[in-house]
C-alpha positions as MATLAB code, in Angstrom:
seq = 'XXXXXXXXXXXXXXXXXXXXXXXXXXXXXXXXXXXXXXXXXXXXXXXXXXXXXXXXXXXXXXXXXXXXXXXXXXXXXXXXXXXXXXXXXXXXXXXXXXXXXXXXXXXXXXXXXXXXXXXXXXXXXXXXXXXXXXXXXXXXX';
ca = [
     126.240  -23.560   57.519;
     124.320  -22.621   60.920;
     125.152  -19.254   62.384;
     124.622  -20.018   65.615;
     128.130  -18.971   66.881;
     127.815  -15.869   67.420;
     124.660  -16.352   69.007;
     125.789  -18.565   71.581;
     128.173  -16.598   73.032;
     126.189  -14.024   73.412;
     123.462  -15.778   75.240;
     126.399  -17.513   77.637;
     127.333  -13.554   78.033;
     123.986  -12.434   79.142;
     123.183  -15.181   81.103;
     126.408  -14.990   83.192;
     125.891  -10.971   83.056;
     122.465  -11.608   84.614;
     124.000  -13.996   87.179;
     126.615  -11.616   88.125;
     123.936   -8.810   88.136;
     122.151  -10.660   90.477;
     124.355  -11.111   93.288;
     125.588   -7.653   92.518;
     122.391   -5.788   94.189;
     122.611   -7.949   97.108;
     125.958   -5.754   97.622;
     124.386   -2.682   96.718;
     126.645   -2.916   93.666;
     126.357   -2.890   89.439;
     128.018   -6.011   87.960;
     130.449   -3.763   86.737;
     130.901   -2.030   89.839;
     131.494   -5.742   91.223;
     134.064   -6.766   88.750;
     136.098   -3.723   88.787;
     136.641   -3.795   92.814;
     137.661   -7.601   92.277;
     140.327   -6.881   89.372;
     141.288   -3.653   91.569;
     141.698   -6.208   94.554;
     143.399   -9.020   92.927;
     146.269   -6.642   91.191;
     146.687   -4.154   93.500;
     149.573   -5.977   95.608;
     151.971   -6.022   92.181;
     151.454   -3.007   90.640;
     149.323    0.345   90.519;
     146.101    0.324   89.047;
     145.014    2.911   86.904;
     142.243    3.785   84.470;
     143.571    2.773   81.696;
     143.971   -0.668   83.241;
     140.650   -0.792   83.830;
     139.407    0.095   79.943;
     141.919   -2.905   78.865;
     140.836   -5.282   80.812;
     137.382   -4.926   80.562;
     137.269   -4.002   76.614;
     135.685   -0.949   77.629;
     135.810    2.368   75.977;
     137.146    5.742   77.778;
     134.088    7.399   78.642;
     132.233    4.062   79.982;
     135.553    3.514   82.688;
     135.293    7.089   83.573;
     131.665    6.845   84.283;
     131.919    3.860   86.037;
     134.777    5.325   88.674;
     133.376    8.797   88.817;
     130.156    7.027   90.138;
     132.122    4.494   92.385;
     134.351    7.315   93.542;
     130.519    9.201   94.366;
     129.589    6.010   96.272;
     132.673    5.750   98.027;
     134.506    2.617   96.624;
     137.368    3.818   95.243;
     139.250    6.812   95.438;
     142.002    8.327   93.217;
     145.405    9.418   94.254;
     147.573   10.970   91.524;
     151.567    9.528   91.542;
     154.307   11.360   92.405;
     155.997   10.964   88.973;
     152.594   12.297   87.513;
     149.975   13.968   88.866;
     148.343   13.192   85.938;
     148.222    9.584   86.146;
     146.073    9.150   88.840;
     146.282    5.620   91.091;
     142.836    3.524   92.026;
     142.431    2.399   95.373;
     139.472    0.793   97.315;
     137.903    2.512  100.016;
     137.232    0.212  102.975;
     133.883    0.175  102.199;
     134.574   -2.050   99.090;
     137.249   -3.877  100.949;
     134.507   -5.156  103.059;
     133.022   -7.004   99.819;
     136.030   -7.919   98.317;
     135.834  -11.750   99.924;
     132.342  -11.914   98.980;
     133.035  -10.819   95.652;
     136.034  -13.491   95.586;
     134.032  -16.106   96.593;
     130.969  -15.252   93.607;
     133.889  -15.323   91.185;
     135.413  -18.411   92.111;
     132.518  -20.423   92.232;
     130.871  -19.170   88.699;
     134.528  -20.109   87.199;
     134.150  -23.692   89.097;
     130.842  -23.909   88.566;
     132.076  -23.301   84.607;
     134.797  -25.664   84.588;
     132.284  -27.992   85.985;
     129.796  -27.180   83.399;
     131.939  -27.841   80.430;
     134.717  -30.183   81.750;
     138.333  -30.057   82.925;
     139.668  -31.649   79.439;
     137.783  -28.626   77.250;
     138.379  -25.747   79.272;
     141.775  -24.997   77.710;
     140.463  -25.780   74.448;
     137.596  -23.211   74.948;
     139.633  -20.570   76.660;
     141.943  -20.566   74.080;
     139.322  -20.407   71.056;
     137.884  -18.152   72.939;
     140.770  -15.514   73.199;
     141.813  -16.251   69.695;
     138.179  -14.697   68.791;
     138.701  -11.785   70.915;
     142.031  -10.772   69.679;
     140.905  -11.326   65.935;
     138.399   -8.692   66.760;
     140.492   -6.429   68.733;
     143.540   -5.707   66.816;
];
């Protein structure tokens, strides 16, 4: 049996990294930076947003998310504003600056998932989304 699998995936992932990369400096932005301002942005109106949100969503361990918002916190794109039940628990919110990018961001997003859907078909998305996740749990638990 081939085991070209694994390797697929991860050339999909670095070529869409790349892609995402790309657009990313034209905003003065990392592609993380990028992502994290549109997850911030698209959750933000039903619930708080907090670090740990940010490490589960991304797969991401604790000391890469608090790297990443310590240096968008530096470059003013987020700020953090502890809750009133707990200070501890400290609330992300985007500065305007970021909100200025957020429809550009959008926009970047939407058409790499079209462009995606395009790519592979409307009938096989599911299919693929849902192998796909199956994989990442297996790994994750």
């Amino acid at each position: 049996m081939d085991r070209i699998f694994g390797i697929l995936i991860k050339n999909v992932s670095n070529d869409l990294n790349r892609d995402a990369e790309k657009f990313a400096v034209t905003l003065d932005l990392t592609r993380m930076q990028m992502s994290i301002i549109d997850y911030i942005a698209r959750n933000e109106s039903d619930r708080d947003i907090f670090q740990k949100d940010i490490e589960k969503e991304f797969n991401i361990r604790r000391a890469s998310a608090t790297s990443a918002l310590k240096l968008m916190e530096k470059k003013d794109l987020l700020v953090r504003v502890p809750t009133q039940k707990d200070a501890r628990l400290k609330r992300l919110i985007l500065t305007t600056k970021s909100r200025q990018m957020t429809e550009k961001i959008s926009d970047y997003f939407e058409t790499t998932e079209n462009m995606v859907n395009q790519i592979v078909g409307a009938k096989k998305i599911s299919t693929v989304k849902e192998g796909l996740t199956k994989i990442s749990d297996y790994f994750n638990k």
